[in-house]
N, C-alpha and C positions, 0 to 999 in steps of 0.2 A: 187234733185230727188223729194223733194215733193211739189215743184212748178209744173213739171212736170207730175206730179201724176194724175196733171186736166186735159192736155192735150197740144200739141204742133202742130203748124203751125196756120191751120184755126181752131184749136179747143181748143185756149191755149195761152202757150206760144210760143213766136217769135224768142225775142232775150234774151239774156244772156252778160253780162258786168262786168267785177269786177272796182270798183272805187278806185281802188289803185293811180298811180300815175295823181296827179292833183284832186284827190279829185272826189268827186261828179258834180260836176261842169264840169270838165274834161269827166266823164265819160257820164253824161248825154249826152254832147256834141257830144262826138262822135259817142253813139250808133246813137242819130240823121243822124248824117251826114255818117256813114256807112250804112244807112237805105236810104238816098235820101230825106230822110224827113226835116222837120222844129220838133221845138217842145215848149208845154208850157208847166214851171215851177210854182209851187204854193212853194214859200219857204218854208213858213207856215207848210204844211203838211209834210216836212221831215223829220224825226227820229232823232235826236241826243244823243247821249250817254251821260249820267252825267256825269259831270265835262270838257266834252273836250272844250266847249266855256272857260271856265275860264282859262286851260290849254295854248289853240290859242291864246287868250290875253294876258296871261303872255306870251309868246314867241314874239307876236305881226306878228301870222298869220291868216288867215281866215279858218276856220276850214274846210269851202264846198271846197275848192282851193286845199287844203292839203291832203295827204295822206290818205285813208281812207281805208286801210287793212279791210278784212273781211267785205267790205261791198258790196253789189250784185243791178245792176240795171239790173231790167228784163223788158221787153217789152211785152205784150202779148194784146189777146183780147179785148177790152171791155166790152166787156159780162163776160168773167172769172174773170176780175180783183176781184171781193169782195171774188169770192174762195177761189183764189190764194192764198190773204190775212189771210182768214179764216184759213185755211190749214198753212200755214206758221204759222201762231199764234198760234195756238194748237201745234203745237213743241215747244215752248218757241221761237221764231226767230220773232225779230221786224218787221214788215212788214207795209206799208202806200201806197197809192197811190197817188202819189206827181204829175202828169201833164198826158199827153199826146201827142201822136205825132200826126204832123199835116202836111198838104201840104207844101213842102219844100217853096213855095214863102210866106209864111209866118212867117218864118224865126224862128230864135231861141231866144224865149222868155222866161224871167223870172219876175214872180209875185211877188212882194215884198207887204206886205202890201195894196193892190189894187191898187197898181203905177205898171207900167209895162217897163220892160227895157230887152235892148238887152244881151243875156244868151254869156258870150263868153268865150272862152278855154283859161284856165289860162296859158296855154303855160309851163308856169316854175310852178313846184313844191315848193313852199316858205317851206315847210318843209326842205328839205337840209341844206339852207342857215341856217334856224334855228337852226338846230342839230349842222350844223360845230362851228357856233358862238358858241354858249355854252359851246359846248367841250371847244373851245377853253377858253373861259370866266371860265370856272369851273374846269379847271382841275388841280389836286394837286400838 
């Protein structure tokens, strides 16, 4: 609601995403490709939470790949995004503008460092396989 607060369609926000299953990655993905669109990624700019990189490495997942409960990819203007931002942050709620979307023949792009490479849907959630190993490996 208070991404929405700025406004919706042409005056705002577009779309709305949760990046649950397959991560961020997954999610970017798709809101692209339910859009018609293409899109670029800046890694760089996306938020992560302490400790999950160290977490994902000790399990030996990718964290962007991976599950990512509670977290929101929203799609909106141009012009709104530093609002949106603003407004999200004055609630306590992490907020970044990590890319844009783009004419779908230009396909779905992610920025690593200034090298640029093809963004693509991790299809399988490596969180599962994680969790069942473990179970498996740790249980009493």
């Amino acid at each position: 609601m208070t991404a929405v607060s700025v406004g919706v369609r042409e005056n705002g926000v577009t779309a709305m995403h949760d990046a649950t299953e397959c991560g961020v990655w997954g999610g970017l993905y798709e809101v692209a490709q339910a859009s018609g669109l293409g899109v670029r990624i800046e890694k760089e700019k996306i938020i992560m939470e302490e400790g999950v990189p160290e977490i994902c490495r000790f399990f030996g997942i990718d964290p962007y790949a991976s599950i990512s409960e509670g977290t929101l990819i929203l799609a909106c203007k141009a012009t709104k995004a530093a609002e949106i931002v603003k407004k999200l942050s004055a609630k306590g709620i992490k907020a970044s503008v990590v890319g844009e979307l783009t004419p779908r023949e230009k396909g779905m792009v992610l920025v690593e460092k200034g090298q640029e490479t093809q963004l693509v849907h991790p299809i399988v959630d490596p969180f599962w396989r994680a969790f069942y190993d473990a179970l498996e490996k740790y249980k009493a």
